[in-house]
C-alpha positions as MATLAB code, in Angstrom:
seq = 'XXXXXXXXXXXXXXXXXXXXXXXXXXXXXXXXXXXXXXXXXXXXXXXXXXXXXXXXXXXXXXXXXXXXXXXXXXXXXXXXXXXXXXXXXXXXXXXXXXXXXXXXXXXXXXXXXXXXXXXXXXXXXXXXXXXXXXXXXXXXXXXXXXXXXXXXXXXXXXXXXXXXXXXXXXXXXXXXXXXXXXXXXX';
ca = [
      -9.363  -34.184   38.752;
     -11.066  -32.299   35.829;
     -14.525  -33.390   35.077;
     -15.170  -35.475   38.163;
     -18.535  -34.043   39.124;
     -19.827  -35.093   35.500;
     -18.307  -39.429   36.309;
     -20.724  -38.919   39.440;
     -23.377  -37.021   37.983;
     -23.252  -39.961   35.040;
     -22.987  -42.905   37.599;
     -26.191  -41.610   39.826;
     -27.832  -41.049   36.366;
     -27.257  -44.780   35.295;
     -28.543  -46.212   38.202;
     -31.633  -47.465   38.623;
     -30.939  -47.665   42.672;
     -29.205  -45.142   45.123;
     -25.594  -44.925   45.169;
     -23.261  -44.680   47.808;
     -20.379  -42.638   48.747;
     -18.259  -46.034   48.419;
     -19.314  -47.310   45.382;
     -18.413  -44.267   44.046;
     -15.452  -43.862   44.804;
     -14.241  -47.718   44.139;
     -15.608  -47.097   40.642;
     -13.919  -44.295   40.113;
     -10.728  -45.553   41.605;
     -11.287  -49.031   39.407;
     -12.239  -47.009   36.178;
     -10.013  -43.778   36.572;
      -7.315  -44.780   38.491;
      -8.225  -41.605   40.592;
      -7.866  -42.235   44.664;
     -11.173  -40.049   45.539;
     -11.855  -38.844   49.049;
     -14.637  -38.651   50.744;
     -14.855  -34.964   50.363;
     -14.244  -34.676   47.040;
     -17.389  -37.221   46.654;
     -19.351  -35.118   48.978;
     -18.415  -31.596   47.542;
     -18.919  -33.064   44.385;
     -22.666  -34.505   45.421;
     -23.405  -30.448   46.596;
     -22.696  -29.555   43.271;
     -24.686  -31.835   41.960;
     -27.819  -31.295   43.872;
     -27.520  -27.066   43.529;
     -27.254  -27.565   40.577;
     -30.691  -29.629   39.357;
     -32.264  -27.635   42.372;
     -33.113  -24.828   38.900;
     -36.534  -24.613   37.647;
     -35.304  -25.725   34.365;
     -35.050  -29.410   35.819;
     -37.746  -31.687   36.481;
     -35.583  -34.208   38.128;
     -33.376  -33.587   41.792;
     -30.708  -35.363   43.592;
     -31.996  -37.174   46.583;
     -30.070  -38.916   49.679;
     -32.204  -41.948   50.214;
     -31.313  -45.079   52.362;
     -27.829  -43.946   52.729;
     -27.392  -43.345   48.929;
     -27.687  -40.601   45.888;
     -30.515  -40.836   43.264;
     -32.259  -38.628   40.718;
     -35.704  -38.722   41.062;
     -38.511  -35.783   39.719;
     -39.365  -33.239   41.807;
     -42.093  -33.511   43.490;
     -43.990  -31.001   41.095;
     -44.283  -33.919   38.379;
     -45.821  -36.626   40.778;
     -49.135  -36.591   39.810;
     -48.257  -36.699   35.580;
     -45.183  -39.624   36.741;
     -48.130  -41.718   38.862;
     -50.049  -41.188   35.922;
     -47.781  -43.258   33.912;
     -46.840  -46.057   36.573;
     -50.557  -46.616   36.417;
     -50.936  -47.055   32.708;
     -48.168  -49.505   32.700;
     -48.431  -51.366   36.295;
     -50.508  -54.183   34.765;
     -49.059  -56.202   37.351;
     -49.728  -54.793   41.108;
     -49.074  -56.573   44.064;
     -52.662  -58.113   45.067;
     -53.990  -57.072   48.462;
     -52.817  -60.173   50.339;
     -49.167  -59.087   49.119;
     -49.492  -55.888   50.042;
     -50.984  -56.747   53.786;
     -48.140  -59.108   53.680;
     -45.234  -56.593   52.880;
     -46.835  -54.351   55.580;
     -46.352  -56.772   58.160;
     -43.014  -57.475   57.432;
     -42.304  -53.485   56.993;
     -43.194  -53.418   60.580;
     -42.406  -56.324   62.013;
     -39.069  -57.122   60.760;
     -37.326  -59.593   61.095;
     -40.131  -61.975   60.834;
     -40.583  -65.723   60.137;
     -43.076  -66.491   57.499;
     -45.060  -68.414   59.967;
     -45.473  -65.105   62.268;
     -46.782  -63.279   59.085;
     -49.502  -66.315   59.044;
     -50.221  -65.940   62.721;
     -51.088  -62.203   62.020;
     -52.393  -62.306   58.471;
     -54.495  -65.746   59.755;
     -53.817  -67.640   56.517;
     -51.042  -69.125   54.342;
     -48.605  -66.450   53.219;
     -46.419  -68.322   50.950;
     -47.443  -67.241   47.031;
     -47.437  -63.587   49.020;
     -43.824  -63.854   50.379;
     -43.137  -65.286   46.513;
     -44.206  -62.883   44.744;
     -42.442  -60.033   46.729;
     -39.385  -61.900   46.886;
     -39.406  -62.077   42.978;
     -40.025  -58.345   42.971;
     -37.272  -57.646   45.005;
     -39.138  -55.593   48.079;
     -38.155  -58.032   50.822;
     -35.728  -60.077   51.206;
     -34.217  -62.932   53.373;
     -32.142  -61.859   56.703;
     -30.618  -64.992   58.154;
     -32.257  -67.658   59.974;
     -34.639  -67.401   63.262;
     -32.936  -69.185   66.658;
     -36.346  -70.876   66.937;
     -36.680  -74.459   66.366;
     -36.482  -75.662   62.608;
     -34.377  -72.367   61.759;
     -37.168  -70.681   59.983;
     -35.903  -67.987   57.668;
     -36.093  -64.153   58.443;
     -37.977  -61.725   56.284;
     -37.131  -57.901   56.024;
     -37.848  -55.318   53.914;
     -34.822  -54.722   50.688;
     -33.032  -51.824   49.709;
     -35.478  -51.474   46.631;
     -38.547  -51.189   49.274;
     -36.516  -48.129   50.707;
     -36.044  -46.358   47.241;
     -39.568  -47.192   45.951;
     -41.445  -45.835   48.794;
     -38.438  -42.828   49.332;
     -37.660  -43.573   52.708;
     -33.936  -43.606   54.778;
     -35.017  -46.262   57.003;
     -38.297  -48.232   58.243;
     -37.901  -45.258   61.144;
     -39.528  -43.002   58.318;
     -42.774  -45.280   57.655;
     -45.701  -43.899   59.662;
     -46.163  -44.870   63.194;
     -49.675  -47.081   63.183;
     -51.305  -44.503   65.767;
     -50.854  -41.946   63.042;
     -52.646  -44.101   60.299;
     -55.900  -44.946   62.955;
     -58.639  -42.553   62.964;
     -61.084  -42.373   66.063;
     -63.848  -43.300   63.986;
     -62.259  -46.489   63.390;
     -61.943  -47.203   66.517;
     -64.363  -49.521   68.646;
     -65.325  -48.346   72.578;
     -63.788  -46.004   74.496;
     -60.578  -44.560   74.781;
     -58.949  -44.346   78.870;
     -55.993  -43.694   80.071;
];
């Protein structure tokens, strides 16, 4: 079909989130009554990415979280951070972020195991990021009462430009020795 890398080029463009081989290609079916394949979507995706791989673009194609998104190149972070700091009036407080770390890690957790760890009341916390849209509910725990399950969203993922929680860093890596307290043995 003529033109088909510019409908996917347009629909990764549009979206504020990653896109996925199959929503692409149920769009395209529903708006072009075109029958895509999946190798037509993925030879069109290499297209895509050589081509905003050029020094004349400061934006790329990534594959993050098991979708496509244009994002700048890393070249441009420190001008882009820049601007999210001029106008992030509203950061997530220090008890949210604690909070969204734990359940990074931890998921799926129960709201009370985030208090266990945290050691006081996490509800405004789990609120807040709810509202944001970084976590987000994952069922119900076996436990007694049902308690809900926590887990981090698809929009976590594509903020912090990771695939999977597999990608955050291991907490050994983030400890330094000078942070530690006695002796280490084996």
């Amino acid at each position: 079909m003529e033109h088909i890398v510019q409908y996917i080029e347009a629909l990764i463009f549009s979206s504020e989130q990653g896109v996925e081989i199959y929503d692409i290609k149920q769009v395209i079916r529903e708006a072009l009554d075109y029958e895509i394949s999946n190798e037509e979507v993925e030879s069109a995706l290499k297209e895509i990415e050589v081509k905003y791989e050029s020094e004349a673009f400061a934006i790329q194609l990534y594959h993050i979280n098991n979708g496509y998104q244009f994002l700048t190149k890393k070249a441009y972070n420190k001008i882009i951070n820049l601007l999210q700091v001029h106008r992030s009036k509203k950061k997530l407080s220090q008890a949210a972020l604690e909070t969204l770390a734990i359940i990074a890690y931890r998921q799926p957790i129960t709201k009370l195991e985030v208090e266990q760890i945290r050691g006081v009341s996490c509800d405004y916390s789990i609120q807040k990021l709810l509202e944001k849209e970084l976590i987000q509910i994952n069922g119900k725990a076996e436990s007694v009462g049902k308690p809900l399950l926590y887990g981090t969203s698809k929009l976590f993922m594509d903020y912090f430009g990771i695939r999977s929680t597999a990608d955050l860093p291991r907490l050994k890596d983030l400890v330094k020795d000078e942070q530690s307290i006695g002796e280490i043995t084996d």
